[in-house]
C-alpha positions as CSV (number, residue, x, y, z in Angstrom):
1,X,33.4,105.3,61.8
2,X,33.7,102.6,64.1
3,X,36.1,99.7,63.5
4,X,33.4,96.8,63.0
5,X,31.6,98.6,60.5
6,X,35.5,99.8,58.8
7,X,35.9,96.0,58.2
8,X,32.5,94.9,56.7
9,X,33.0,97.7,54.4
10,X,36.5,96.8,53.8
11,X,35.3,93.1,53.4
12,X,32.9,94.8,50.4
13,X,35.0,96.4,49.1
14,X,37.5,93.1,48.7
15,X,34.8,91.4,47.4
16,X,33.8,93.3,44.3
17,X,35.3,92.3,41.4
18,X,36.3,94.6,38.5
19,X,34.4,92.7,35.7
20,X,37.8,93.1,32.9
21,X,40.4,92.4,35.4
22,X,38.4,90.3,37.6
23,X,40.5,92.1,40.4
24,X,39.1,93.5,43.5
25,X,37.3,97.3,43.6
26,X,40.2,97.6,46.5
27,X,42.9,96.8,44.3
28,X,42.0,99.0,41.9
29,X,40.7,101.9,44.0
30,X,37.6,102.1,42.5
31,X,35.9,103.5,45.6
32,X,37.7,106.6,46.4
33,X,35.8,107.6,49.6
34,X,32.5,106.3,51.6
35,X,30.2,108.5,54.0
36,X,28.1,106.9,56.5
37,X,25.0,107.8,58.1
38,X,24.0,105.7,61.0
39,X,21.3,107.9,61.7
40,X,20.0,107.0,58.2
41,X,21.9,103.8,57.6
42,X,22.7,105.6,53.9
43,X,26.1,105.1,52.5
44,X,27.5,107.3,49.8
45,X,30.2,105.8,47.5
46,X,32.2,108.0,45.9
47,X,33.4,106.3,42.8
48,X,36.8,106.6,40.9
49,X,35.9,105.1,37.2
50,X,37.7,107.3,34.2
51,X,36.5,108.1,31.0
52,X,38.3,106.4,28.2
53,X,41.4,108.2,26.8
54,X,40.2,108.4,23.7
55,X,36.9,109.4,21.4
56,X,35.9,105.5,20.6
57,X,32.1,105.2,21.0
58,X,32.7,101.7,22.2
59,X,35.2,102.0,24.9
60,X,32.3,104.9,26.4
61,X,30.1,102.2,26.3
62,X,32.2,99.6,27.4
63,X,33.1,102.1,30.5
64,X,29.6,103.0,31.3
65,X,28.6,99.4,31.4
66,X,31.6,98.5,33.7
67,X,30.4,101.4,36.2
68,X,26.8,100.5,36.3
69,X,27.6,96.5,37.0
70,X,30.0,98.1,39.9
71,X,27.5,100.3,41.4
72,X,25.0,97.4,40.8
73,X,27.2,95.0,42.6
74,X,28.8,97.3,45.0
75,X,24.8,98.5,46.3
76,X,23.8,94.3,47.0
77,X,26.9,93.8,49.0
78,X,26.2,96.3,51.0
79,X,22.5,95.3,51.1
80,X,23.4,92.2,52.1
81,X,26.0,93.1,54.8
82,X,23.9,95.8,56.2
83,X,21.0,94.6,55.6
84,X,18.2,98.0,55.5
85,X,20.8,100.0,54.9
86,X,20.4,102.6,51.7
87,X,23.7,103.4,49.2
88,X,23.6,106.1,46.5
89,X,26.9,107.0,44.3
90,X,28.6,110.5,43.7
């Protein structure tokens, strides 16, 4: 990957905040690896979010709503930064 497109995404990836900590997706290692496509201008997030420790119907949902704001969030900054550009999560 070349190094312009390395700091935009590390930019991102700075950017996002957790919404519970209100730290950044970086600091937490949320994002555990990217592919890019130029041909395609597709990016493929590989996320890092784990399932709660415990059997509490809440913290699932609590955990699934944290991961879907991330992906939600995570999908318009790099929308906006690459603008065109398509981004699915593994």
């Amino acid at each position: 990957m070349d190094p312009k497109t390395q700091r935009k995404i590390d930019a991102i990836l700075a950017r996002v905040m957790e919404p519970e900590t209100l730290r950044s997706v970086s600091d937490l290692n949320l994002v555990k690896r990217i592919r890019y496509s130029s041909g395609s201008n597709l990016f493929e997030l590989f996320m890092d979010v784990a399932t709660p420790r415990s059997s509490c119907f809440v913290c699932g949902v609590v955990t699934a709503t944290i991961q879907r704001t991330l992906e939600r969030e995570l999908k318009e900054a790099f929308e906006q930064d690459f603008p065109g550009c398509r981004v699915i999560f593994s």
